[in-house]
C-alpha positions, 0 to 999 in steps of 0.5 A: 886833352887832345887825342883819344889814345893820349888820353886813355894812357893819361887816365890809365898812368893815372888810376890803374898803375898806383893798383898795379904797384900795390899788385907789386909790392904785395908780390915782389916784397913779401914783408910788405904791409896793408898800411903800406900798400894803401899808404903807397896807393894814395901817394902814387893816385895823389900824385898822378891826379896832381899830374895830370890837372897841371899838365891841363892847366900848363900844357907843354909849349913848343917853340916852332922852328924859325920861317924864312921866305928871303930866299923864295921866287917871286912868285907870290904877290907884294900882298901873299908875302906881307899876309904870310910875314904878318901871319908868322910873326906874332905866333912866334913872339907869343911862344917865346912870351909864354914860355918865359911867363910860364913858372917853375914848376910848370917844367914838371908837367911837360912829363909825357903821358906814357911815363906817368904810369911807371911813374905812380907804380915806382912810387906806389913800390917806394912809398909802400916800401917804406911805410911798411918798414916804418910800421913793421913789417911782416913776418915771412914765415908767417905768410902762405909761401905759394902766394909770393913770387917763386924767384922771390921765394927762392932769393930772399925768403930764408925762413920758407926755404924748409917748408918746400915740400909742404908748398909741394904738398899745397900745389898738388892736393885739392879736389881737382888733384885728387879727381885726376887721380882717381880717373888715372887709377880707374885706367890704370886698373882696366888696362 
């Protein structure tokens, strides 16, 4: 596979990005459903496994540029120059061979490692997406409002837009509230 960091971010695009996509789609699009997340989930892991074992078998071939010598000093013997001619030109004319031997397909595992993980999360969002519109999605004002994305909640969410105060109300009650209160109270009354 080549070097370490190569292969941490093929591994990484691979498997941790589709969980990122469904991370996002549940987030960023609030109708979303469980049967789209996973069925965005297992494209996106199908898809990025499929990838990354054709890019193992195809690695991408790159031709090296042409060497020439004609316009060297004769300062390599008769035999330097025939070794390095003999040593050049068969590399060359098997890249050139490989390259028209490899299949269609093959162009499609030349994708850089660093442009898998977008990848599987665009196709995790967009698969999601549309399994969960097919299936039904879900109703918005059914749904906790402080567990989608303030920008989200602002934009696009209509059906929550009256129940602000409520959420208000959520983020500032809880025992963690109610101690801090207590102790600025206690303050408040000795000073």
């Amino acid at each position: 596979m080549g070097p370490i960091l190569p292969l941490t971010l093929t591994i990484a695009g691979a498997f941790m990005s589709p969980i990122f996509g469904v991370f996002c789609l549940g987030i960023f699009f609030p109708w979303s459903n469980a049967k789209g997340a996973l069925a965005g989930l297992i494209c996106a892991l199908a898809t990025g496994i499929w990838l990354v074992i054709g890019s193992q078998m195809y690695p991408p071939v790159s031709e090296d540029p042409p060497l020439f010598t004609d316009q060297c000093d004769d300062i390599l013997s008769m035999n330097g120059t025939t070794m390095m001619t003999s040593l050049v030109e068969p590399t060359t004319s098997a890249t050139i061979q490989a390259v028209g031997d490899l299949p269609m397909i093959a162009q499609i595992y030349s994708l850089s490692y660093a442009y898998l993980a977008p990848l599987n999360t665009c196709i995790t969002i967009f698969v999601g997406m549309i399994v969960s519109l097919l299936t039904g999605p879900t109703d918005t004002a059914t749904l906790d409002p402080t567990l989608v994305s303030p920008l989200i909640r602002t934009v696009c969410c209509c059906k929550t837009r009256g129940r602000d105060d409520e959420i208000k109300m959520k983020e500032t009650s809880g025992p963690i509230y109610e101690l801090v209160e207590t102790k600025l109270k206690g303050k408040r009354t000795e000073v």
